[in-house]
C-alpha positions in Angstrom: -112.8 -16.9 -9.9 -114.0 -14.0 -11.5 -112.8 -13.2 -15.1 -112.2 -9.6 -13.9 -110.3 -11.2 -11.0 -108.0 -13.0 -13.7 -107.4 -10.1 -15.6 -106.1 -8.0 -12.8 -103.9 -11.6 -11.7 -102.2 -11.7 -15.2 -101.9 -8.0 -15.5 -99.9 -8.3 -12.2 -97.5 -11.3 -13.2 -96.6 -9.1 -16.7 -96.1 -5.8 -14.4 -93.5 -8.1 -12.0 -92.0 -9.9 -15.1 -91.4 -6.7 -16.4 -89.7 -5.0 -14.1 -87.3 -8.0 -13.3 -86.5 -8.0 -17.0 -85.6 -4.1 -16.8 -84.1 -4.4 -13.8 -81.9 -7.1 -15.6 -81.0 -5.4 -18.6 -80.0 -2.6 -16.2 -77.3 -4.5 -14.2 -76.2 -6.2 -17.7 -75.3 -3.2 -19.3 -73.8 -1.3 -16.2 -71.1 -4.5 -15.9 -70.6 -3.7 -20.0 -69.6 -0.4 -19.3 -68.3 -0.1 -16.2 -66.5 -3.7 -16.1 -65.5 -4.9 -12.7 -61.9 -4.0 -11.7 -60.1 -6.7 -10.2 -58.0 -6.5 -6.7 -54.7 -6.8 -8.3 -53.0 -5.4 -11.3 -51.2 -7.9 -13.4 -48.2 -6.7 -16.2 -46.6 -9.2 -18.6 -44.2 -8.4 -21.9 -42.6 -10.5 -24.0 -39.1 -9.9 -25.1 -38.0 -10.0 -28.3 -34.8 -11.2 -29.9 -33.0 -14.7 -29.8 -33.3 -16.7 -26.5 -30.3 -16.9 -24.6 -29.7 -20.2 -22.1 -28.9 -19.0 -18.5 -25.5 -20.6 -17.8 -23.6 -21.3 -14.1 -20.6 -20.3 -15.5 -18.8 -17.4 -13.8 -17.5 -14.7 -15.3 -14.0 -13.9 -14.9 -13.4 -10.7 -13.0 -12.3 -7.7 -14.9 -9.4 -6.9 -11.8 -7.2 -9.8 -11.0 -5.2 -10.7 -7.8 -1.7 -8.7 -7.7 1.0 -10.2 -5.2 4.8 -10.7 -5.0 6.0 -13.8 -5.0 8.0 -14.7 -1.8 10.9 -16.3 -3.5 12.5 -15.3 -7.1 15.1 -18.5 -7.1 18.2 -16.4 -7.4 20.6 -16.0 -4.4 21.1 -12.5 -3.6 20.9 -10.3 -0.5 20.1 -6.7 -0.4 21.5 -4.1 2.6 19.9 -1.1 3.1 20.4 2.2 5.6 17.2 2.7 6.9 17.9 5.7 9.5 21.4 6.9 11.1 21.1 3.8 13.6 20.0 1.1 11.7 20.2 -1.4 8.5 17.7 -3.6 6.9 19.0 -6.3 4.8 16.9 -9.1 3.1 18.3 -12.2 1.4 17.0 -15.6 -1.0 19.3 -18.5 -0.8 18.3 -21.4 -3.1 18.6 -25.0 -2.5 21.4 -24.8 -5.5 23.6 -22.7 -2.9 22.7 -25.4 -0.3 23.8 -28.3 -2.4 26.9 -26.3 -3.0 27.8 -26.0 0.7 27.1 -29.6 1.4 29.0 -30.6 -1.7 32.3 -28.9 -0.1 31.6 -29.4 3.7 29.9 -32.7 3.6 26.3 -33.6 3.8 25.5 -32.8 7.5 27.3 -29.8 7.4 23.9 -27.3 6.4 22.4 -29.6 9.4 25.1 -28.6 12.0 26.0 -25.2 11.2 24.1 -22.4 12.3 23.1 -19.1 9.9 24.8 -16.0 10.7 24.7 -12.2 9.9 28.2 -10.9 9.9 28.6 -6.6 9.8 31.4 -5.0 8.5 32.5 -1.4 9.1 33.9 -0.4 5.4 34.1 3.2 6.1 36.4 5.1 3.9 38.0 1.3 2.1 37.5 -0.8 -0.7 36.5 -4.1 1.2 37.6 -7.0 0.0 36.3 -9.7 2.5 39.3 -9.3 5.2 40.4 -5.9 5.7 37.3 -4.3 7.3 37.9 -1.8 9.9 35.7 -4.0 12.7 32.8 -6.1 12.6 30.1 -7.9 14.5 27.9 -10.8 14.2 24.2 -11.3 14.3 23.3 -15.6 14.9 19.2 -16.4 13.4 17.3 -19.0 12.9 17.2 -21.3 9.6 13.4 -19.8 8.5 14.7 -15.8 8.1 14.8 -14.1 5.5 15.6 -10.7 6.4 16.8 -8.9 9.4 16.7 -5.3 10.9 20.4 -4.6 12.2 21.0 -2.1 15.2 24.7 -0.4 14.1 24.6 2.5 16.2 26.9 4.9 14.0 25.7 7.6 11.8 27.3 8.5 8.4 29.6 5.2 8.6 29.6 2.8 5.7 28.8 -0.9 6.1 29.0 -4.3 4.1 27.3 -7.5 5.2 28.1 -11.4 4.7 25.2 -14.4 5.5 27.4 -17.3 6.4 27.1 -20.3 8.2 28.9 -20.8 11.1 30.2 -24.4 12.4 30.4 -25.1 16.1 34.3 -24.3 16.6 33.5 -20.9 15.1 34.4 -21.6 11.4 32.2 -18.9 9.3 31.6 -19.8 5.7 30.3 -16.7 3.6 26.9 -17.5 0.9 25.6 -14.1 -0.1 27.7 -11.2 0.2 25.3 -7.7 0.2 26.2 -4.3 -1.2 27.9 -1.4 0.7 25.5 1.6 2.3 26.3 4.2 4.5 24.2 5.6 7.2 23.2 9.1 6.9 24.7 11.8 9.8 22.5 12.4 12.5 23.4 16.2 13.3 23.7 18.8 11.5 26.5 19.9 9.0 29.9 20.8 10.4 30.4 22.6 7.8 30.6 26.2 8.8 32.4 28.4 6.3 29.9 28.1 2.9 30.1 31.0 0.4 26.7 32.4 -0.1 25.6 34.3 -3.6 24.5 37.5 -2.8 21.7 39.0 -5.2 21.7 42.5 -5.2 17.4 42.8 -5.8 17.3 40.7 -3.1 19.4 43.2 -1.0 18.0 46.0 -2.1 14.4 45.0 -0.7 16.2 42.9 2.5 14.5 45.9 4.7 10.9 44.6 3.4 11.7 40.8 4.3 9.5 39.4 7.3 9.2 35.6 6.9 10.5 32.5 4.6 14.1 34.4 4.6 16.3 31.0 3.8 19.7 32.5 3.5 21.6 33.3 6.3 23.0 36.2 4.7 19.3 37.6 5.3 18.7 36.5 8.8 22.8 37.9 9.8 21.8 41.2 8.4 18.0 41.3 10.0 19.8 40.4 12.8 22.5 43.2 12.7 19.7 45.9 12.0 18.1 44.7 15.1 21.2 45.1 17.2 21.5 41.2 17.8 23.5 38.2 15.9 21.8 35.0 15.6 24.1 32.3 16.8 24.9 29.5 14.2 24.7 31.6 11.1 27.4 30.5 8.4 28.5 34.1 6.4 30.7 34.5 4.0 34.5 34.5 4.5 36.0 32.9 7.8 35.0 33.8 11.2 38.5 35.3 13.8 38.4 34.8 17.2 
């Protein structure tokens, strides 16, 4: 080989090991500046303040359950009117009122009488247990509490007994209720009111179109209009 061939060989090998080492430096200090950016983002923080050890222990809830309780161990029984036609009476009787009974009447006696609902018409007395004007009986079952009672008679006043009844008939009274009376179911018979008259409101009656009340108002509407309405109470007694 030729020494000029050897010259232009190692001038080659430093032009190539040049470049590569530019060429590296390049790539080096593009990854410097522009770093890689990796495919998912990752966040931590750290809390500061005293550890706290996660307990199981449930808290308790800031609302708590409300219910009645089904029994208030007293004996009592309640009777109320619930429309024209009908009662409602609910009663408690405790095994002390039971050990009573059997005490008198023996100790099969609460096993071989029956319960029973017994209605008294009190209208217009002071009821003592025996001089009710009439009266009816309801028989139950041992597990009742409280009964809905058909009466069938407005504006009447009734008492009610819960008893036990023996097979002959014999009725033993427990609980005794209150007296009620039943509203009416029509409308007042009473016809012959007196009605205060207010003079501003019969001096502007001639303006009045709707929400007149009194029948003063509607009698004299109707009067101006040449016609009466029919079951108007006025003032004063009507004369055939």
């Amino acid at each position: 080989m030729s020494a000029l061939s050897l010259l232009f060989f190692s001038a080659l090998i430093l032009i190539v090991a040049g470049v590569f080492l530019w060429s590296f430096r390049r790539n080096r200090a593009a990854k410097i500046i522009n770093p890689p950016q990796p495919l998912f983002t990752e966040e931590t923080a750290e809390e500061l303040g005293i550890d706290v050890p996660i307990t199981t222990k449930q808290q308790p809830s800031m609302t708590q359950d409300i219910y009645l309780p089904h029994n208030y161990g007293m004996d009592r029984m309640v009777l109320l009117a619930r429309d024209p036609h009908w009662l409602f009476a609910y009663w408690e009787v405790t095994a002390t009122k039971q050990e009573e009974f059997t005490g008198i009447y023996g100790k099969e006696a609460w096993l071989s009488t029956s319960p029973v609902l017994r209605i008294y018409d009190v209208t217009g007395i002071d009821f003592n247990g025996n001089n009710a004007l009439n009266y009816f009986d309801y028989h139950m079952e041992d597990n009742v509490d409280s009964w809905h009672i058909e009466v069938g008679e407005p504006d009447r006043s009734f008492c009610v007994d819960l008893g036990r009844m023996f097979p002959d008939g014999r009725f033993i009274t427990l609980l005794r209720s209150n007296t009620v009376t039943t509203p009416r179911a029509s409308l007042s018979d009473c016809l012959d009111e007196e009605w205060m008259w207010i003079e501003g409101l019969y001096q502007s009656i001639g303006k009045v179109r709707y929400g007149a009340s009194s029948p003063l108002i509607i009698e004299e509407l109707g009067r101006r209009k040449g016609v009466l309405p029919l079951g108007i109470s006025s003032p004063g007694n009507w004369h055939a």
